[in-house]
C-alpha positions in Angstrom: 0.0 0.0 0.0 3.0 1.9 0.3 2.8 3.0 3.3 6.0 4.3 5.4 6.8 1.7 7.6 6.8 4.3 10.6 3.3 4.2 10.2 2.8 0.4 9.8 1.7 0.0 13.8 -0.6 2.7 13.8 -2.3 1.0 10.6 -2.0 -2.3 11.9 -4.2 -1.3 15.2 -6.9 1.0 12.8 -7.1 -2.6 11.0 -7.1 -4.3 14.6 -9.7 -2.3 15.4 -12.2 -2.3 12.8 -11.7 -6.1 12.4 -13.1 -6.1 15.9 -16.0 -3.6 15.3 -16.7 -5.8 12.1 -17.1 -8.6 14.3 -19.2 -7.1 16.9 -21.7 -5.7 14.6 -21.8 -8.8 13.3 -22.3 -11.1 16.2 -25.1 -8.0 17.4 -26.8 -8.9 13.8 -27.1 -12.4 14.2 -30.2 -12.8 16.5 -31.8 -10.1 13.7 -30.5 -12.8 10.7 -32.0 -15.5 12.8 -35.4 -14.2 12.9 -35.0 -14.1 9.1 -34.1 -17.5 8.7 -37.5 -18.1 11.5 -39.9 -16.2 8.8 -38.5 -18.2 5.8 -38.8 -21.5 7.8 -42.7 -20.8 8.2 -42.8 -19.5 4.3 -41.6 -22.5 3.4 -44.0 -24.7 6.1 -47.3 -22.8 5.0 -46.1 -24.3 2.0 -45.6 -27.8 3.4 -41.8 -27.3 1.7 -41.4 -29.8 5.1 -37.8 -30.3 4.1 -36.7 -26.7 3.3 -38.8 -25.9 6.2 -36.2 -27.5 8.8 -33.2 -26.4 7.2 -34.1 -23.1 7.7 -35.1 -23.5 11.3 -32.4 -25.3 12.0 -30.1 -22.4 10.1 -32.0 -19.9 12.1 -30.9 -21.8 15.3 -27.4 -22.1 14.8 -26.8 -18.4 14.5 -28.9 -18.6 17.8 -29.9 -21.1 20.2 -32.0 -19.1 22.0 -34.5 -18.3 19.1 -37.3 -19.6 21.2 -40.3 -18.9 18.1 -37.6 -21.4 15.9 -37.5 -23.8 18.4 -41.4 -23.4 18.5 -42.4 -23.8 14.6 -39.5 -26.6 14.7 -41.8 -28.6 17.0 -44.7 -27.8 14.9 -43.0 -29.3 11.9 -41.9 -32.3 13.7 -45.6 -33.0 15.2 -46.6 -32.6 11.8 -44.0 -35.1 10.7 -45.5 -37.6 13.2 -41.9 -37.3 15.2 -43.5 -36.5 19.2 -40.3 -37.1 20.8 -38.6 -34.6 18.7 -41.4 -32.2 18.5 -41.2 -32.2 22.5 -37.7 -31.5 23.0 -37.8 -28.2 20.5 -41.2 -27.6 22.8 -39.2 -27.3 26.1 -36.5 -24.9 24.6 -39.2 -22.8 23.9 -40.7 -23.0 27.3 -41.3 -19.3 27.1 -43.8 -19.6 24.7 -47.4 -20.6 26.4 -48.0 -22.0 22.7 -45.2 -24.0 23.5 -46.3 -25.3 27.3 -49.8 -25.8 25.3 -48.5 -27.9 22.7 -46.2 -29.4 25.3 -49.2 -30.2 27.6 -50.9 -32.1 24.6 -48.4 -34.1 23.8 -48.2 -35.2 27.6 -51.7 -36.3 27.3 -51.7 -38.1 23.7 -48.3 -40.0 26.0 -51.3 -40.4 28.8 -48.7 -38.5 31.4 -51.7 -36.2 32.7 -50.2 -35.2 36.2 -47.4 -33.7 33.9 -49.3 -32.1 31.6 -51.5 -30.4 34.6 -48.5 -29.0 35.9 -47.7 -27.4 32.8 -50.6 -26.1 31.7 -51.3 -24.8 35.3 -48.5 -22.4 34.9 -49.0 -20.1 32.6 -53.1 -19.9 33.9 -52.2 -19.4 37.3 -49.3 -16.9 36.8 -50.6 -13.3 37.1 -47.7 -11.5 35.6 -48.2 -13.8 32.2 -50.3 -12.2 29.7 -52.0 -14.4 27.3 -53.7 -13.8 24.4 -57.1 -15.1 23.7 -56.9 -18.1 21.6 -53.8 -19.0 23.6 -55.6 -19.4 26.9 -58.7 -20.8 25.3 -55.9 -23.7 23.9 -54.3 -23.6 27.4 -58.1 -24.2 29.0 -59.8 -26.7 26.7 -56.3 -29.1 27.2 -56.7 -28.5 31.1 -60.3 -30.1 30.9 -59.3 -32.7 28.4 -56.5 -34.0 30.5 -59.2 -33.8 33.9 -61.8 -35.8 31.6 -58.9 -38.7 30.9 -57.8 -38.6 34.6 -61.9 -38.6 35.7 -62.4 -35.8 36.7 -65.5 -35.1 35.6 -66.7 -31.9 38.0 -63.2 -30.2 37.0 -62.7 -31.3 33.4 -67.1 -30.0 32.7 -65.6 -26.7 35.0 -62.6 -25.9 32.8 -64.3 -27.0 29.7 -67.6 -24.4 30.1 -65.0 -21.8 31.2 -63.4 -22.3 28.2 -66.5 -22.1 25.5 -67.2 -19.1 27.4 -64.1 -17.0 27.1 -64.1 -18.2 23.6 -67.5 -16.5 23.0 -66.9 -13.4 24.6 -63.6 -12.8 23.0 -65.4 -13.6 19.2 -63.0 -16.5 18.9 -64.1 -18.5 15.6 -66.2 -21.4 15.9 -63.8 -23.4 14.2 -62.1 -22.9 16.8 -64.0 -23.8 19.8 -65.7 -26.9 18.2 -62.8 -29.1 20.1 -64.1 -27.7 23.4 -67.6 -28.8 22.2 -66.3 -32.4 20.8 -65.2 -32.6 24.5 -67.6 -31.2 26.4 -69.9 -33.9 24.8 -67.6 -36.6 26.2 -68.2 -35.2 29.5 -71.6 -35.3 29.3 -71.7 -38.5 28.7 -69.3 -39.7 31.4 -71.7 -37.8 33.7 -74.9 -39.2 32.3 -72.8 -42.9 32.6 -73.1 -42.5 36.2 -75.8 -40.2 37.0 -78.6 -39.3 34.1 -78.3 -41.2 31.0 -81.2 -39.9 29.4 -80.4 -35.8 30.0 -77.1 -36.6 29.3 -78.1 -38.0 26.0 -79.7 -34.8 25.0 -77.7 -32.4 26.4 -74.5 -34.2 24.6 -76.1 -34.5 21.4 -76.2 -30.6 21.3 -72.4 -30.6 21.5 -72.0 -33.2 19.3 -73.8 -31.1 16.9 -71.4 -27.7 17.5 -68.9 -30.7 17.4 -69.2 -31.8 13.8 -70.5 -28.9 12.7 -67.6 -26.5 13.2 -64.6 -29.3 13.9 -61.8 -29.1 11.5 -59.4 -32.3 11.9 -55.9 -30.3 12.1 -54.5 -32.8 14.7 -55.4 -36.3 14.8 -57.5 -36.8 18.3 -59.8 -34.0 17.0 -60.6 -36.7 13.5 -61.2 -38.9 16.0 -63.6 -36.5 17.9 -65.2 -35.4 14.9 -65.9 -39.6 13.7 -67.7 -40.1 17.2 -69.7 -37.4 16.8 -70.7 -37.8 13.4 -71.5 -41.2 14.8 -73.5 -40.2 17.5 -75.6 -38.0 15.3 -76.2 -41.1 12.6 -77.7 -42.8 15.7 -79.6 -40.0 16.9 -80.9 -39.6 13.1 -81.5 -43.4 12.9 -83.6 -43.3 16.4 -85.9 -40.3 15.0 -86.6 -42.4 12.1 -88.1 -45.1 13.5 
């Protein structure tokens, strides 16, 4: 560069030094690249590019491991790849994310461990200083009384299940949306009829049966299932009036 050599130190520390700024403003940018990676990842999923889809949550987690809404959509993808065991572990990295204790919490329940899912979902409902958003505690409430109504508990799981249809209406969430509280609310009725009322229980379940099949979209396996008994229970009920 031809550069007199008294000046070669002081150029030498300029460089030193704006070799190190580089590098900071580069490792302060990589939490902001990250998120990048995060939004193509779910480009990609919405297109159910499942492969390109992980690369890219996985890219976006080696520039950093802390990218809890990665780790999230990562567990998504890997539920949707029938892969629980992996979609659990990407779950508790984002342990942050009530989305993530939800979906954590139903996993826990599909595995039958409902004392664990409890715990988890009780959490983020019973801390004050956690603000959730609508649809999230509606998740968070309709999986509390689902895993009550496998433990039998029928008083809690009909408790946490009404609650839950309730916010759900007052908030203007979408019916689509609550019909899983319906399809279980139903099964609680029935339970309760089982042991107490058969023939009220009948009617009054066949009314959420109907909200049930009406409004029920099958985006996760149990609520197919959910949405074959009840389309069942109506056939039956159809069958009965015709005779």
């Amino acid at each position: 560069m031809h550069v007199p050599e008294q000046y070669w130190h002081e150029l030498g520390t300029a460089g030193s030094c704006v070799l190190l700024l580089g590098l900071v403003g580069l490792r302060q940018s990589l939490p902001a690249i990250s998120s990048w990676y995060t939004d193509q990842g779910r480009e990609a999923y919405e297109k159910k590019a499942w492969g390109s889809a992980e690369a890219k949550y996985k890219r976006a987690l080696e520039l950093n491991a802390d990218n809890t809404a990665a780790h999230f959509w990562l567990g998504r993808l890997y539920e949707d790849l029938q892969k629980p065991d992996d979609a659990r572990t990407q779950y508790q990295y984002a342990i942050a994310d009530s989305n993530a204790v939800n979906n954590l919490a139903r996993l826990n329940i599909l595995k039958k461990d409902y004392p664990i899912a409890i715990a988890f979902l009780q959490k983020p409902l019973s801390d004050e200083q956690v603000t959730l958003q609508s649809a999230t505690k509606f998740a968070l409430m309709k999986n509390m009384g689902w895993a009550r109504l496998k433990q039998g508990n029928l008083t809690d799981a009909d408790t946490w299940l009404d609650d839950a249809i309730k916010l759900g209406q007052a908030e203007k969430l979408p019916k689509e949306t609550l019909a899983a509280a319906h399809c279980l609310q139903a099964q609680v009725i029935e339970a309760q009829g089982d042991q107490k009322r058969p023939l009220w229980a009948q009617k009054k379940a066949l009314a959420e049966w109907k909200l049930c099949a009406r409004y029920g979209v099958a985006t996760v396996p149990e609520e197919d299932e959910w949405l074959n008994t009840a389309q069942k229970r109506l056939t039956k009920w159809e069958a009965n009036q015709g005779q």
